[in-house]
C-alpha positions in Angstrom: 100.9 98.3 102.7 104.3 99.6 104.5 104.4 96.6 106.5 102.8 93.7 104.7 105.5 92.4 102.9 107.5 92.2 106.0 104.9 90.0 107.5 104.0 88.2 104.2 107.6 86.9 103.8 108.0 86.1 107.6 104.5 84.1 107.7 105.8 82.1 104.5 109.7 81.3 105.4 108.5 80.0 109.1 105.1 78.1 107.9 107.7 76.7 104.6 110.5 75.4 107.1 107.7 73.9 109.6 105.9 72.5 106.7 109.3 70.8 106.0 110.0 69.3 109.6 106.5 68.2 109.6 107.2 66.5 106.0 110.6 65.3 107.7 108.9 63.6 110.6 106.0 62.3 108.7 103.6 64.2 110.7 100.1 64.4 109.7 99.2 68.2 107.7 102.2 68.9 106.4 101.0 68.4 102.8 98.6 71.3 103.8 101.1 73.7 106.1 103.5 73.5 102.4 100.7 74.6 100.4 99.9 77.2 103.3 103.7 78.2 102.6 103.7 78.6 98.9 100.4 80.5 99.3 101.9 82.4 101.5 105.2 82.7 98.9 103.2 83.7 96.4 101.8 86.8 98.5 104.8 88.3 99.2 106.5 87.9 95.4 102.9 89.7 94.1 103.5 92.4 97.2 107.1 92.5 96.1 106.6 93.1 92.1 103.6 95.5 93.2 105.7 97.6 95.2 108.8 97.8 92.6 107.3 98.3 89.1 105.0 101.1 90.9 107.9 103.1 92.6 109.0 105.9 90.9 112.5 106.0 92.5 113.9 103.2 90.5 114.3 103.1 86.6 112.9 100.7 84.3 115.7 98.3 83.5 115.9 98.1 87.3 112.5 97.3 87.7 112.5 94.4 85.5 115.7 92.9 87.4 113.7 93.2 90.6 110.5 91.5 88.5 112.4 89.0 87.4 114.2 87.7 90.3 110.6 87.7 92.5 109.6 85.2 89.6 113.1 83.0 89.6 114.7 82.9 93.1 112.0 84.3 95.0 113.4 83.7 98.9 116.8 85.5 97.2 115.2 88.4 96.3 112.6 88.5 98.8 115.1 88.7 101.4 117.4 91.1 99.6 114.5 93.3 98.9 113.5 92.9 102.7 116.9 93.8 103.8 118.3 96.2 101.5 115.9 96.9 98.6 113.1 98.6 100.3 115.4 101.6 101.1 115.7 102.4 98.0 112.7 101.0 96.3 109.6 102.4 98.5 
């Protein structure tokens, strides 16, 4: 579980900005390498909100900061949380 957020939010930013060149280019199956991506986006904001509002390192107000910014601007907090927030979090 250590690592699978790492690799949920990596799959999802490179299959999202593929999706989007493919899109760009009008190449064929990039209506389904997006929906791959926000699949994929979706993955790693559950893993994310799992991992925070079960720590018991952070308090509560904290935890619904965290909860709330997976829900609004996902990538932002996703890659904050990647980079800074599991430190203190897990």
């Amino acid at each position: 579980m250590n690592n699978l957020f790492k690799k949920a939010f990596l799959l999802s930013l490179a299959i999202t900005i593929i999706g989007a060149i493919m899109k760009i280019n009008h190449t064929d199956g990039a209506q389904i390498a997006l929906i791959i991506g926000i699949l994929s986006t979706l993955a790693y904001v559950v893993i994310g909100i799992y991992e925070v509002n079960t720590s018991k390192r952070i308090n509560q107000s904290e935890k619904i900061m965290w909860t709330i910014g997976f829900i609004f601007i996902n990538f932002f907090a996703g890659l904050f949380y990647l980079l800074n927030g599991r430190k203190r979090v897990v």
